[in-house]
C-alpha positions as CSV (number, residue, x, y, z in Angstrom):
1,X,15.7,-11.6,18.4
2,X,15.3,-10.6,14.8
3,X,18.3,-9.3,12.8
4,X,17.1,-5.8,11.3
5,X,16.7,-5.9,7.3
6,X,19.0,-3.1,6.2
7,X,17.8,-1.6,2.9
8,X,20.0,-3.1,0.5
9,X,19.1,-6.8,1.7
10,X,15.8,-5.1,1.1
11,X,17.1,-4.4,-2.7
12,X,18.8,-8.0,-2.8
13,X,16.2,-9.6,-1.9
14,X,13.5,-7.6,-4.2
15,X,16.0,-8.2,-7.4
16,X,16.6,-11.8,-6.3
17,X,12.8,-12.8,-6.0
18,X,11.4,-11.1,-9.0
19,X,14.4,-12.1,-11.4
20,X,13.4,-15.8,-10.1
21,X,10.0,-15.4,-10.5
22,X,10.2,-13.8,-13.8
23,X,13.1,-16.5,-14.9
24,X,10.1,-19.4,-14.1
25,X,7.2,-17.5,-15.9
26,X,10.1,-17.2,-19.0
27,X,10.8,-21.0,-18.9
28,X,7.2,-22.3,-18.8
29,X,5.7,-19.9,-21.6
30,X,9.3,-19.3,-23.9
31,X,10.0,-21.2,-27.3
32,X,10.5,-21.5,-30.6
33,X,7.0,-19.5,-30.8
34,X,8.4,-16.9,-28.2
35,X,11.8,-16.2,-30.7
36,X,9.5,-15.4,-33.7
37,X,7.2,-13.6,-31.6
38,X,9.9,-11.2,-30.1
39,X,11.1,-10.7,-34.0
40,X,8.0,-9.2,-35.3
41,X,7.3,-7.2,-32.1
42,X,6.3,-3.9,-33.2
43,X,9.1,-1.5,-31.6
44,X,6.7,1.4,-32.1
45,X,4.2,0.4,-29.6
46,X,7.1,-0.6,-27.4
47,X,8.1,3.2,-28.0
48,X,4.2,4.2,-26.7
49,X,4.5,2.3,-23.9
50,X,7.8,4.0,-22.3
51,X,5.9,7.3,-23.3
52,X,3.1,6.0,-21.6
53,X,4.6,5.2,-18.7
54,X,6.3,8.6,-18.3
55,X,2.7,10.3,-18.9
56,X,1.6,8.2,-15.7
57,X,4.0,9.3,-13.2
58,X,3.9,12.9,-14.5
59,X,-0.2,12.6,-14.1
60,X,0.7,11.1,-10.5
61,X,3.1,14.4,-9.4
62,X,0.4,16.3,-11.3
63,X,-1.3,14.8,-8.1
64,X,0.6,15.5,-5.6
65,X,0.6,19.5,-6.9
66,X,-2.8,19.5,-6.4
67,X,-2.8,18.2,-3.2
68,X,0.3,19.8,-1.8
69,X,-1.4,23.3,-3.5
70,X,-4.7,23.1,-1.7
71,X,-3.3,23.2,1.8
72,X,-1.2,26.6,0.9
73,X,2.5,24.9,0.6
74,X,4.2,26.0,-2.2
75,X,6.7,23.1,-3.8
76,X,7.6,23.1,-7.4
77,X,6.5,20.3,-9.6
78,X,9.8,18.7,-10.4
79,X,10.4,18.2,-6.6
80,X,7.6,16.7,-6.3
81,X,8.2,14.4,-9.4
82,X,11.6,13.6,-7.4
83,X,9.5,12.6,-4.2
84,X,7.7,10.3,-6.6
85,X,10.1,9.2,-7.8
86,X,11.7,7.6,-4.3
87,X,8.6,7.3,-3.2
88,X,8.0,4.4,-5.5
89,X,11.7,3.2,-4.8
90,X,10.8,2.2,-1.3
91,X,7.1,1.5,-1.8
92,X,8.9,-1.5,-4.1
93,X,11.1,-2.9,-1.8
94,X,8.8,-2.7,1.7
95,X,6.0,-5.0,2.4
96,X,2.5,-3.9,1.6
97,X,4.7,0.0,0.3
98,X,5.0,0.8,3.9
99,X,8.4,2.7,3.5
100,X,7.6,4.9,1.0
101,X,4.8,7.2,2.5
102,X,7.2,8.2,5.8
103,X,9.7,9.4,3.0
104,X,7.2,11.1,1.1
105,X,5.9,13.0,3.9
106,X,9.9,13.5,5.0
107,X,10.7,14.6,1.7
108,X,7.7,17.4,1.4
109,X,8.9,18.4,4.6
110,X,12.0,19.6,3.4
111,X,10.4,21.9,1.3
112,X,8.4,23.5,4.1
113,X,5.3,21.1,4.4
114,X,4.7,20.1,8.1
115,X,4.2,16.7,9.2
116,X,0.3,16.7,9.6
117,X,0.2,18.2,5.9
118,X,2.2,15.8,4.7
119,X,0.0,12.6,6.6
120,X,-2.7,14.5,4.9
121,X,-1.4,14.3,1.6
122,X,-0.5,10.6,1.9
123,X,-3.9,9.3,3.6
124,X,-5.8,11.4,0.9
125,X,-3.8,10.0,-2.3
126,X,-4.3,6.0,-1.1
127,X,-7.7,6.6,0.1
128,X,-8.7,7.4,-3.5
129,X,-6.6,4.6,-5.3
130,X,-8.3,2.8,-2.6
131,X,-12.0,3.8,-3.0
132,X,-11.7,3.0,-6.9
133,X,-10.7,-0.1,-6.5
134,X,-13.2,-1.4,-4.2
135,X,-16.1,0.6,-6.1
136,X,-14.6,-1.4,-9.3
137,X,-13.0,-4.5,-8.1
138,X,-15.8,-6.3,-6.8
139,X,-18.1,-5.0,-9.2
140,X,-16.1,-6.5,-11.7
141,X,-15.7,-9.6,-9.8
142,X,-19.6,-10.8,-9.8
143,X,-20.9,-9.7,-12.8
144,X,-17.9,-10.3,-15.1
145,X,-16.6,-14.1,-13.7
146,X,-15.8,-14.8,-17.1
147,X,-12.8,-13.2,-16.6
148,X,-11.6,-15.6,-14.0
149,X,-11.2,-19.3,-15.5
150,X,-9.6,-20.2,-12.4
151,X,-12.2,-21.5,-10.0
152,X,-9.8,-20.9,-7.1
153,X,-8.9,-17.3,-7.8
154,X,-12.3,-16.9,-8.2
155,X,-13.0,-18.0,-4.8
156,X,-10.2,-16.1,-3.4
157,X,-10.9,-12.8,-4.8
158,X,-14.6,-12.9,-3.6
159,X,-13.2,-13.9,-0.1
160,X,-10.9,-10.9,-0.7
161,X,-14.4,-9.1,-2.1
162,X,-16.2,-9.8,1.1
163,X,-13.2,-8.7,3.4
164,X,-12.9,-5.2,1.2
165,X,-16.3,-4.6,1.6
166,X,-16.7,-5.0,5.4
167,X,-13.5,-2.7,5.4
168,X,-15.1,0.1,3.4
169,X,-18.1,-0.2,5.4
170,X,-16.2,0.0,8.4
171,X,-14.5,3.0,7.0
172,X,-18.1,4.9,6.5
173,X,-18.9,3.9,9.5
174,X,-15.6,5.2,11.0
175,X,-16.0,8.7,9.6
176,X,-19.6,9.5,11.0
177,X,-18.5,7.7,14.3
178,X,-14.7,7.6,14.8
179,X,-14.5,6.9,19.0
180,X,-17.6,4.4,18.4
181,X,-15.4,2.7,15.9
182,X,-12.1,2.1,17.8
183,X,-14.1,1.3,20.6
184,X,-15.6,-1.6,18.8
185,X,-12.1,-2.5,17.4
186,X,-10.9,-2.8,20.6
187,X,-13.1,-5.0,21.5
188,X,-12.7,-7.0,19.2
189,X,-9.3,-7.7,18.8
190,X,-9.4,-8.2,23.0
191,X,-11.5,-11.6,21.8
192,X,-7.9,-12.2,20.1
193,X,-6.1,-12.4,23.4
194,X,-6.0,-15.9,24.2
195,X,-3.7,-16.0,21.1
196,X,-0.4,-15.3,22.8
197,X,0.4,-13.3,20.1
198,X,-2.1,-11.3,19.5
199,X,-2.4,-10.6,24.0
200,X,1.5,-9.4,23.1
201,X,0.8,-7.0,20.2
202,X,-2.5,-6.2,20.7
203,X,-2.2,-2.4,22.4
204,X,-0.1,-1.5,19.5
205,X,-2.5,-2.6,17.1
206,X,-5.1,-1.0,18.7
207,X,-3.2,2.3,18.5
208,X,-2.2,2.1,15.3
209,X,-5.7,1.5,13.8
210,X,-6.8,4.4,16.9
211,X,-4.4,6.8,14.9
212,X,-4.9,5.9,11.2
213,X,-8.7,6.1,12.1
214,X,-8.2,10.2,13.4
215,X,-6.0,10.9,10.3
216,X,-8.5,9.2,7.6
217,X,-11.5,11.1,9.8
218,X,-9.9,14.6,9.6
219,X,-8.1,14.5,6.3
220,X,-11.0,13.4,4.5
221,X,-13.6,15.9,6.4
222,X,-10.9,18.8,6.0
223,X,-10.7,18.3,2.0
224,X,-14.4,17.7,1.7
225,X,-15.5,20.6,4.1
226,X,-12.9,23.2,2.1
227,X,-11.4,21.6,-0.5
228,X,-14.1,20.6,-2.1
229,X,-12.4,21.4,-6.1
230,X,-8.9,20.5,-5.1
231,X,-10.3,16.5,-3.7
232,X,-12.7,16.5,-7.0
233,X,-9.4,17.0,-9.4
234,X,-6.9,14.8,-7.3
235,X,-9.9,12.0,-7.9
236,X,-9.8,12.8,-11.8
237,X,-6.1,12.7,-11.8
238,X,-6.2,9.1,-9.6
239,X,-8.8,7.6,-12.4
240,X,-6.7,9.4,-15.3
241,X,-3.0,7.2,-13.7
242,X,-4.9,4.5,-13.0
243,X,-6.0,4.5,-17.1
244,X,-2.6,4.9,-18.2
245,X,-1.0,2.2,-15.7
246,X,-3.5,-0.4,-16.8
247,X,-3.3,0.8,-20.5
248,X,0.2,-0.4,-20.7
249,X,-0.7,-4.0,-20.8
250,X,-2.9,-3.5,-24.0
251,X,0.1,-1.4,-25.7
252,X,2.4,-4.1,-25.0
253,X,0.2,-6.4,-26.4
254,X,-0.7,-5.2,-28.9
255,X,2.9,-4.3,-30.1
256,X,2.9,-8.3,-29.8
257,X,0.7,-8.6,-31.8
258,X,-2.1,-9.8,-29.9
259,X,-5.8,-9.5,-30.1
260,X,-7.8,-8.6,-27.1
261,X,-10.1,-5.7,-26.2
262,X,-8.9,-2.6,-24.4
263,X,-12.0,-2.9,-22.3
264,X,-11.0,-6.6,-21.1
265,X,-7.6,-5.6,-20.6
266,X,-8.2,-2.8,-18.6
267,X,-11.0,-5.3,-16.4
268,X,-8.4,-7.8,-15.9
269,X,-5.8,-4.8,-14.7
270,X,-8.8,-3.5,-12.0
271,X,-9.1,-7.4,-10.9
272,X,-5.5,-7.8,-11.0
273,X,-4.9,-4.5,-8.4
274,X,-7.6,-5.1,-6.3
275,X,-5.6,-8.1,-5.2
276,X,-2.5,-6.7,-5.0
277,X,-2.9,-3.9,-2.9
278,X,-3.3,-6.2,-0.5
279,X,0.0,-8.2,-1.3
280,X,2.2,-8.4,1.9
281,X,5.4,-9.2,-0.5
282,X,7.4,-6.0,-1.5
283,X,6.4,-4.6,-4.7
284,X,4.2,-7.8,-5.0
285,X,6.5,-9.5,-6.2
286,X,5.7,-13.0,-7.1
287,X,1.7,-11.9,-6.4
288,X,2.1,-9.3,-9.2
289,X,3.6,-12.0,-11.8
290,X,1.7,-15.1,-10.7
291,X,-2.0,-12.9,-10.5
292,X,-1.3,-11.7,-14.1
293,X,-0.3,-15.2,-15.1
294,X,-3.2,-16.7,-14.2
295,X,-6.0,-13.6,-15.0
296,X,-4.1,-13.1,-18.5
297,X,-3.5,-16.6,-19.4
298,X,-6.7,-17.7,-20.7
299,X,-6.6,-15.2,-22.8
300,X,-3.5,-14.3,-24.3
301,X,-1.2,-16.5,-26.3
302,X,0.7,-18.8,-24.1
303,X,4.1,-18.4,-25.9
304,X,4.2,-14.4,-25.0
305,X,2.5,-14.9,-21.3
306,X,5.9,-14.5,-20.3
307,X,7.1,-11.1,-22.4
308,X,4.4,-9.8,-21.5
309,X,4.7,-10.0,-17.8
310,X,8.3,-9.0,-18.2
311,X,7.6,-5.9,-20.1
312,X,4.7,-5.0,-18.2
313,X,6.2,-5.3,-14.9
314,X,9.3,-3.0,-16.5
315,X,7.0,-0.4,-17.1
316,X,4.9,-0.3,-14.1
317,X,7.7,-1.8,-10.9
318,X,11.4,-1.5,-12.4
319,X,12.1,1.0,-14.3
320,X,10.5,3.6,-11.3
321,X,12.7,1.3,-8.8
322,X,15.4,1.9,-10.7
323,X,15.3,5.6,-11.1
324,X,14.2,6.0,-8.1
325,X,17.2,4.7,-6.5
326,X,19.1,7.0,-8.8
327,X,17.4,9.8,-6.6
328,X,17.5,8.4,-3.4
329,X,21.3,8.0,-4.0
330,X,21.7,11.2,-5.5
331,X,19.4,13.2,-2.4
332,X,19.6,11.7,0.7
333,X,22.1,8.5,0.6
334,X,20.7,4.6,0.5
335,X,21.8,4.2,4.5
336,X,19.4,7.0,5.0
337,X,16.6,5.5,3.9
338,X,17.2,2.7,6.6
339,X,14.5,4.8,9.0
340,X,11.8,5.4,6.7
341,X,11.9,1.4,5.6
342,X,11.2,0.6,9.4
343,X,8.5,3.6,9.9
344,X,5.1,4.0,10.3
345,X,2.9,7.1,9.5
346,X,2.9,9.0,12.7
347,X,-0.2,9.8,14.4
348,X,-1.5,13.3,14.0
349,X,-3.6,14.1,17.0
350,X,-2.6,17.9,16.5
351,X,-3.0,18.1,12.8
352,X,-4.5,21.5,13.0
353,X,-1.4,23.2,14.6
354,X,0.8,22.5,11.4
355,X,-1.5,22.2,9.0
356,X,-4.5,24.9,8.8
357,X,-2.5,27.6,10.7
358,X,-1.5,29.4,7.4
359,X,-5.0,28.9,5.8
């Protein structure tokens, strides 16, 4: 039997990793070089950044307005900046961000949005993160390998490439045919049963993809069918955070003192993601700092490789982990959160009951 990983092992154990990682880029890249280079760092573009940063999480509850606001559920924009905000807090410390969506959705149901609402809401926001990458990602990958000096994360992001694309295809596929679909999943993870594992786990995978595969089918259809203007602006505000969350690495460098094109910088950032939204560590940690290491370090100086990834990863992971701990503390209490770390989004066979009632 496994001992359960309470959230603040979660916390120790995210803080411990990245400090270690960070602590190794810092000792392989600092110097002399990296003194003089943190002297004449421009302090105003250091300023743009933290402003920049704040413009992309307001652009993100911007979001979440929308959405919450096309299925008829009232909830001010500062409570959803809050739901964000811990949102982000747990996403960071649970592999692949698994905690954070169960506290989303619990949070907005505090304020009166039911469960399948909420499931909407969630499914709809990562299906369009999700969608732009793999539109981008790939398409970066093959006709842009440039980019990628390294041979072998070349390799590994088209194998990643090829994987992504069967998924999406899947996903198509899923929408027009959804029982054909989990019908062919089941079968094939049944040709997985003579791994004793997979015989042991396989009916709960099954289910789980069943149930994520009916709440992708009717969220999507539901938005497309009648909320047509609401999906259209939620996409514009999910290009318009992902702009400002890979911008940051060009302000930061260029408050270094660097010279490299917002257009390559912004490439290497849709690369960079498209691998680590499949990152199993939390926050993707070590994936985060080592896939920026290797994608930026042919291009940038090496002696502020490792500021850089500091100061980026402040401004995109830590400083949202941080404050939103402050309001997870503040609102619901970090042995609270113990639940929602463990979750999984729960199936929503019924999502009409609770959530088109009041249309």
């Amino acid at each position: 039997m496994f001992r359960k990983i309470t959230t603040k092992k979660r916390i120790i154990f995210f803080c411990v990793y990245s400090t270690l990682i960070l602590l190794l880029i810092l000792l392989g890249t600092g110097g002399a070089k990296t003194c003089r280079a943190l002297e004449e760092m421009r302090l105003t573009y250091l300023l743009l950044a933290c402003l920049l940063a704040f413009i992309m999480t307001l652009v993100d509850a911007l979001r979440l307005q929308v959405l919450t606001n096309a299925l008829s559920t009232p909830v001010s924009f500062f409570y959803n900046y809050k739901t964000l905000l811990a949102y982000y807090f747990l996403s960071a410390i649970t592999p692949t961000a698994s905690g954070g969506e169960p506290l989303m959705i619990y949070m907005l149901k505090e304020k009166g949005v039911g469960v399948g609402k909420g499931t909407a809401i969630v499914v709809i926001r990562g299906i369009l993160v999700i969608f732009f990458i793999a539109l981008t990602g790939p398409l970066i990958i093959y006709t842009q390998q440039d980019l990628l000096a390294n041979s072998i994360l070349l390799y590994a992001f088209k194998i990643v490439a090829g994987i992504l694309l069967v998924l999406i295809t899947s996903l198509v596929y899923a929408l027009y045919n959804p029982k054909h679909m989990e019908y062919l999943l089941e079968k094939g993870l049944h040709l997985l049963d003579k791994i004793p594992y997979f015989k042991k786990h396989s009916p709960h995978i099954v289910k789980k993809l069943d149930d994520w595969i009916e709440e992708l089918n009717f969220s999507l259809k539901y938005f497309i069918r009648k909320k047509k203007m609401s999906l259209f602006w939620a996409a514009v505000l999910t290009v318009l955070f992902l702009l400002c969350n890979y911008s940051l690495a060009y302000v930061i460098l260029k408050g270094l003192n660097a010279d490299i094109s917002l257009v390559r910088v912004l490439m290497l950032q849709v690369v960079l993601y498209f691998l680590l939204y499949f990152s199993p560590t939390p926050g993707g940690s070590g994936v985060a700092e080592g896939g920026f290491y290797m994608l930026f370090g042919p291009h940038v100086p090496q002696h502020i490789l490792g500021i850089l990834i500091i100061l980026w990863r402040f401004f995109t992971t830590y400083l949202w982990v941080i404050l939103g701990g402050l309001v997870i503390m503040k609102t619901l209490g970090i042995d609270q959160v113990e639940t929602f770390a463990e979750e999984e989004l729960k199936p929503v066979l019924e999502i009409e009951n609770d959530t088109m009632s009041t249309q």
